[in-house]
Backbone as a printed PyTorch tensor [residue, N CA C, xyz], in Angstrom:
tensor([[[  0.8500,  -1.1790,   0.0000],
         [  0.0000,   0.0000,   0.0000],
         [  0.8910,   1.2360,   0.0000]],

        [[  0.4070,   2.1560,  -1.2640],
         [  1.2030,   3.5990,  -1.2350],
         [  0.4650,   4.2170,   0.1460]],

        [[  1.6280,   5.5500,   0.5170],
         [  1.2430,   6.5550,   1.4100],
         [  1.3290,   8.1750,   0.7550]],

        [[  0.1430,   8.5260,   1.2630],
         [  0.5100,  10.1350,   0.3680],
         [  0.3820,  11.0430,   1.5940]],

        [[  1.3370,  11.8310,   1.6660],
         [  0.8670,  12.7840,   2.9500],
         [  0.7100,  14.1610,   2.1270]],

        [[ -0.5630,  14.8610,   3.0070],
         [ -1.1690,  16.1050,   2.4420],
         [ -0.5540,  17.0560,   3.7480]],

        [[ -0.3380,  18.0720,   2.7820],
         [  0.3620,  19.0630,   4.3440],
         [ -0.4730,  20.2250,   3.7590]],

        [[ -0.6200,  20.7120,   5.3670],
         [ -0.9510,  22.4260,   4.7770],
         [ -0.6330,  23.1930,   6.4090]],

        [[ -0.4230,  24.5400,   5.9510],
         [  0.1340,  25.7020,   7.3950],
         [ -0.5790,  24.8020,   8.8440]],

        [[ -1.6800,  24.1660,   9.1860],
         [ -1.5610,  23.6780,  10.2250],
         [ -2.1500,  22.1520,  10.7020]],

        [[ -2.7030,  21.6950,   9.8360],
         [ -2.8780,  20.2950,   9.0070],
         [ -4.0370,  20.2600,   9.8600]],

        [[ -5.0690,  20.8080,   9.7800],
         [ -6.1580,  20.6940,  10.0750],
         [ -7.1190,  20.9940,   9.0950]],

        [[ -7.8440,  21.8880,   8.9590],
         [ -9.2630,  22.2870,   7.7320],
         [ -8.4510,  21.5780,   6.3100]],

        [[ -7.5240,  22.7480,   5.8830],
         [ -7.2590,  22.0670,   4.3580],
         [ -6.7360,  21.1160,   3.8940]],

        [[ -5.7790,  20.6600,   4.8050],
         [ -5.0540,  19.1320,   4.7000],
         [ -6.0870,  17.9980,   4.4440]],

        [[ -6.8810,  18.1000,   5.6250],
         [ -8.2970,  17.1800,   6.1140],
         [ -9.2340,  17.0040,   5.0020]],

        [[ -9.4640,  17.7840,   4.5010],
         [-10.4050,  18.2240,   3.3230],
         [ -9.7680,  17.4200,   2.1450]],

        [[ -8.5940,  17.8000,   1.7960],
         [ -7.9050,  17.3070,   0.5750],
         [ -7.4400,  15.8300,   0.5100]],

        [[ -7.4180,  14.9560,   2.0590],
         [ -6.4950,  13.9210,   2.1650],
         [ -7.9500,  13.0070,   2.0050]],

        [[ -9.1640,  14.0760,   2.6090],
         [-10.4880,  12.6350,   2.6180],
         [-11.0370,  12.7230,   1.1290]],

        [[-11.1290,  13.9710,   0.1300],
         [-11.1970,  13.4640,  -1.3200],
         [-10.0920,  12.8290,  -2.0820]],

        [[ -8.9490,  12.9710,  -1.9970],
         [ -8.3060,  11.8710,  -2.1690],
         [ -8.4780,   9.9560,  -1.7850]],

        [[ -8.5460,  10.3500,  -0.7990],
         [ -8.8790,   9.0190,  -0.1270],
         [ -9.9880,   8.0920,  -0.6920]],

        [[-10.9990,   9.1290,  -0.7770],
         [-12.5660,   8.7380,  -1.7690],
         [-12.2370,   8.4590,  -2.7310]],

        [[-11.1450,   9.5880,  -3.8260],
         [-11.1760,   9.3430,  -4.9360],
         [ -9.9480,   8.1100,  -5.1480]],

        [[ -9.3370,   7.5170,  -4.3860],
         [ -8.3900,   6.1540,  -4.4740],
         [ -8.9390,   4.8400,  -4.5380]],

        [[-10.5620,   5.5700,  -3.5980],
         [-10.6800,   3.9990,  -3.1330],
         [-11.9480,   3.9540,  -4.4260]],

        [[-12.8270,   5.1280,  -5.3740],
         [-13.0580,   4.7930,  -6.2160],
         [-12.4360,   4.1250,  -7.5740]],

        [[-11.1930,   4.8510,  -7.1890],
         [-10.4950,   3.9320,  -8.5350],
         [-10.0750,   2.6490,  -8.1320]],

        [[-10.0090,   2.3530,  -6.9870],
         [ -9.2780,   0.6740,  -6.2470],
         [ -7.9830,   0.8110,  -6.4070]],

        [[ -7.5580,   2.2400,  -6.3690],
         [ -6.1620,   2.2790,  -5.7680],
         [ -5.9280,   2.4980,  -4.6540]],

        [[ -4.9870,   1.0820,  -3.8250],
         [ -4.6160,   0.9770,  -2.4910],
         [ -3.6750,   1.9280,  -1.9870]],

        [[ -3.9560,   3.2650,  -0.8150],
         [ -3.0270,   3.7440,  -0.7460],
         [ -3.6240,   4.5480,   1.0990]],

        [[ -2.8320,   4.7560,   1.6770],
         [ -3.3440,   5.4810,   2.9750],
         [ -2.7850,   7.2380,   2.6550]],

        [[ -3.7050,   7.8270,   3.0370],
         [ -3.1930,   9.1860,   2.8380],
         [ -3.4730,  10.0980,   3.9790]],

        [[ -2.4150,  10.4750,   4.7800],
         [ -2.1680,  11.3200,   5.9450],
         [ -2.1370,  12.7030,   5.6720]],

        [[ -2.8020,  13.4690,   6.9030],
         [ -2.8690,  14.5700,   6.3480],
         [ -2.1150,  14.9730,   7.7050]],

        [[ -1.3090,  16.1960,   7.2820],
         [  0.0320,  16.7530,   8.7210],
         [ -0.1770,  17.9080,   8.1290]],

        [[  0.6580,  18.5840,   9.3540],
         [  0.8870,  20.3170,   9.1370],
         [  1.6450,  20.4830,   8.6970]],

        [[  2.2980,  21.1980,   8.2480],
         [  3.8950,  21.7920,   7.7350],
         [  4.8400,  21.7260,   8.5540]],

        [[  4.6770,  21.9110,   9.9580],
         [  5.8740,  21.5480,  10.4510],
         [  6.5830,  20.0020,  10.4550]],

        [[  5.4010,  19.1910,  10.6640],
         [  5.6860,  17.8580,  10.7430],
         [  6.2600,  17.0560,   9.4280]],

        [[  5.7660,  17.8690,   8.2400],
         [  6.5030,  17.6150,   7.0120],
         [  7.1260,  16.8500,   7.1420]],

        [[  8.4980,  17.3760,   7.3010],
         [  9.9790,  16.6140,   6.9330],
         [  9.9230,  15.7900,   7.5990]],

        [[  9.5620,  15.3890,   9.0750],
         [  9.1800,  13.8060,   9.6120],
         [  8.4850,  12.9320,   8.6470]],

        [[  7.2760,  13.0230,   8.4310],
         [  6.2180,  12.3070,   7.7360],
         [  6.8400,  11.9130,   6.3910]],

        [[  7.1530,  13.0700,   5.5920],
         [  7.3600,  12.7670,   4.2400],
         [  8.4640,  11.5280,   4.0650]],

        [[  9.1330,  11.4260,   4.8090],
         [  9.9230,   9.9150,   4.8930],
         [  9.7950,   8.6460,   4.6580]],

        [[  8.1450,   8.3970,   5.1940],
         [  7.6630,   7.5640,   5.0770],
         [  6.5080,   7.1820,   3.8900]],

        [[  6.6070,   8.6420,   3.1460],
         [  5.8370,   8.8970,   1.9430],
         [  5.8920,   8.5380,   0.6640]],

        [[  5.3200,   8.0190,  -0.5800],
         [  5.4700,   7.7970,  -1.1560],
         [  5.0630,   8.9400,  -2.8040]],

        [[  4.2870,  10.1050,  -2.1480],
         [  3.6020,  10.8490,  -2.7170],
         [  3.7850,  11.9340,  -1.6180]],

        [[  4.0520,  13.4820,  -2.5290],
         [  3.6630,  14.5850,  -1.0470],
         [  2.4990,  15.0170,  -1.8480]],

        [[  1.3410,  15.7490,  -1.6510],
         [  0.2860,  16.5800,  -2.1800],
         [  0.2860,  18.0660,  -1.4020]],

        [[  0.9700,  18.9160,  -1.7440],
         [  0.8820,  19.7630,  -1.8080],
         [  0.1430,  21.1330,  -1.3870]],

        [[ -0.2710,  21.9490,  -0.2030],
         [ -1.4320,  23.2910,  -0.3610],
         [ -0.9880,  24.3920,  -1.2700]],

        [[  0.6190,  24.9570,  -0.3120],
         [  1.0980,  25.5480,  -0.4210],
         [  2.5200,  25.6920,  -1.3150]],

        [[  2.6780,  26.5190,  -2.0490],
         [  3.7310,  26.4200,  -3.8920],
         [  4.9330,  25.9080,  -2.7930]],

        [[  6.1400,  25.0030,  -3.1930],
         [  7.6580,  25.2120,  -2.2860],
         [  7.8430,  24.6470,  -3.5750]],

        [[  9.4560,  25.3380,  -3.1720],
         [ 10.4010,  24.7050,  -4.2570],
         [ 11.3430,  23.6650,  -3.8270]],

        [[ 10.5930,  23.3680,  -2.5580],
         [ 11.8630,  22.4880,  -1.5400],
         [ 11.5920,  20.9430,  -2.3420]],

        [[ 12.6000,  20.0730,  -2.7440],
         [ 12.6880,  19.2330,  -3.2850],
         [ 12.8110,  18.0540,  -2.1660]],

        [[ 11.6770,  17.0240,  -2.0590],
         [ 11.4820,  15.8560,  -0.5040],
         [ 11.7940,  14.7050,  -1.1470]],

        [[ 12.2420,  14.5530,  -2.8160],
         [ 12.4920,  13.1310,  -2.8710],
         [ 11.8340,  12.2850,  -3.3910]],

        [[ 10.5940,  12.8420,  -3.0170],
         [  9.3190,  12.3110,  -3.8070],
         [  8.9310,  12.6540,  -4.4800]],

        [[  7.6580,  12.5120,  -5.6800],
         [  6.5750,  13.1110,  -6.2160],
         [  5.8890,  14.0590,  -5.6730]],

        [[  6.1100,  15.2510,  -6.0600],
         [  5.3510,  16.2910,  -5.1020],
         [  3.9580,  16.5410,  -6.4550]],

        [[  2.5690,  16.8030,  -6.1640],
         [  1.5770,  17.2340,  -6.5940],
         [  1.0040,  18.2330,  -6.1400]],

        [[  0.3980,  19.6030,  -7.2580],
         [ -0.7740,  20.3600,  -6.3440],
         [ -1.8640,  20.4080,  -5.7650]],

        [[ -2.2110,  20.2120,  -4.3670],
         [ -3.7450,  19.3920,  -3.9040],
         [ -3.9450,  20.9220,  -4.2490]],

        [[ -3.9850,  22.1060,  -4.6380],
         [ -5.1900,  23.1590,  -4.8240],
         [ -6.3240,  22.3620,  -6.2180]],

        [[ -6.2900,  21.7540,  -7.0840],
         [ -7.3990,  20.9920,  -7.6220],
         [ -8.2810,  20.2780,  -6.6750]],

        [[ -7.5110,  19.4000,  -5.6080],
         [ -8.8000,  18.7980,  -5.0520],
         [ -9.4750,  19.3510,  -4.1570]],

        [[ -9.1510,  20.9670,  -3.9680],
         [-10.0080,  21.8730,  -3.1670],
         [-10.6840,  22.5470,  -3.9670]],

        [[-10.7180,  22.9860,  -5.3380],
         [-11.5730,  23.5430,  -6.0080],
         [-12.4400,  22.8730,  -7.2330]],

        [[-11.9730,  21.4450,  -7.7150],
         [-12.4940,  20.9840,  -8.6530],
         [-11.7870,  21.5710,  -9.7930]],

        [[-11.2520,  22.0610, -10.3500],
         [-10.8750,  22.6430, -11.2500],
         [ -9.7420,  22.0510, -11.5170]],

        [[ -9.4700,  21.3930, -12.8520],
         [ -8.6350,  20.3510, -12.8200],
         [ -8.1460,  19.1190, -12.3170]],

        [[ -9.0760,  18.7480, -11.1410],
         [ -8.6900,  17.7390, -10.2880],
         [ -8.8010,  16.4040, -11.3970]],

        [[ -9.5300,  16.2530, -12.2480],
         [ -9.5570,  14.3330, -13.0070],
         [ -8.0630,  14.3820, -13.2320]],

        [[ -7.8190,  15.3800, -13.6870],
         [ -6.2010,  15.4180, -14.3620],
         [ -5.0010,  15.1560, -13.3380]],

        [[ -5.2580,  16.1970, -11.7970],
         [ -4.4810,  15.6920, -11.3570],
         [ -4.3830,  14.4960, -10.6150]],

        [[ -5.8820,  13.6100, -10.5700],
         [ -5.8560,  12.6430, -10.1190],
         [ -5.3660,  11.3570, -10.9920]],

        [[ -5.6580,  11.5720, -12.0510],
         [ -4.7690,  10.6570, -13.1790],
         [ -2.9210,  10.6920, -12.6810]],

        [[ -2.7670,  11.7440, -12.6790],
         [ -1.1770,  12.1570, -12.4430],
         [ -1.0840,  11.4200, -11.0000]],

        [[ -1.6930,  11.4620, -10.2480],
         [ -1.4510,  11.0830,  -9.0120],
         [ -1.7280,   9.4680,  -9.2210]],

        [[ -2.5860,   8.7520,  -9.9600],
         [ -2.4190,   7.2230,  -9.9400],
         [ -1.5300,   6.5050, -10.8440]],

        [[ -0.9800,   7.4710, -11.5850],
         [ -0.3830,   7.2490, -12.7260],
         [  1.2700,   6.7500, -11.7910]],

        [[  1.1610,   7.6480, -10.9370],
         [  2.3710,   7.7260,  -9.8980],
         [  2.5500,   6.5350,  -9.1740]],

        [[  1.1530,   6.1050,  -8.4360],
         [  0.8580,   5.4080,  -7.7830],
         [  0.7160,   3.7630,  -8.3950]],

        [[  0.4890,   3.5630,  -9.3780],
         [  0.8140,   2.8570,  -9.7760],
         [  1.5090,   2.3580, -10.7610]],

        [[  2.7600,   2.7460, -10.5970],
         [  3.9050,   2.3490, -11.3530],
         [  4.7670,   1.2510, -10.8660]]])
C-alpha cells in the first residue's frame, strides 16, 4: 500500500479536506493507498515515510518524492487530471 501525505500551514481544515477526497477518490479507482494529512511543520518527519507529497502551499523544496498540487482537489478545477497524475504515480 502507497502513502501520500497532504500538508498544509496547520494540518487541520485544508489538509483534512484534501487527504479525505483523495482518499474517496483512491478507493473509487481501487487504488490501495493510505493518505495522511500533517501540518507543515511535521513535514519533513512524515514525508519519509511517503510515497507521494500533495501539496497546499507552492515550495520549491525538493522531498524526494513526487510532489503534486492538492489546490485541484479543493476547487475541482482540474482535479480528473491531477488525479490521473497522481495514480499514474501510484501505480507504477
Amino acid at each position: 500500500m502507497k502513502t501520500i501525505i497532504v500538508a498544509c500551514g496547520s494540518g487541520v481544515a485544508t489538509s483534512q479536506t484534501v487527504a479525505s477526497k483523495v482518499e474517496k477518490l483512491c478507493k473509487e479507482r481501487k487504488i490501495p493507498a493510505k493518505v495522511v494529512a500533517v501540518d507543515i511543520k511535521s513535514l519533513e518527519q512524515n514525508v519519509r515515510i511517503a510515497d507521494v507529497y500533495i501539496s497546499i502551499a507552492p515550495s520549491n523544496k525538493d522531498y524526494g518524492i513526487p510532489t503534486i498540487n492538492g489546490i485541484p482537489f479543493l476547487t475541482g478545477v482540474g482535479m480528473k487530471e491531477t488525479m490521473d497524475k497522481l495514480e499514474n504515480i501510484l501505480t507504477k
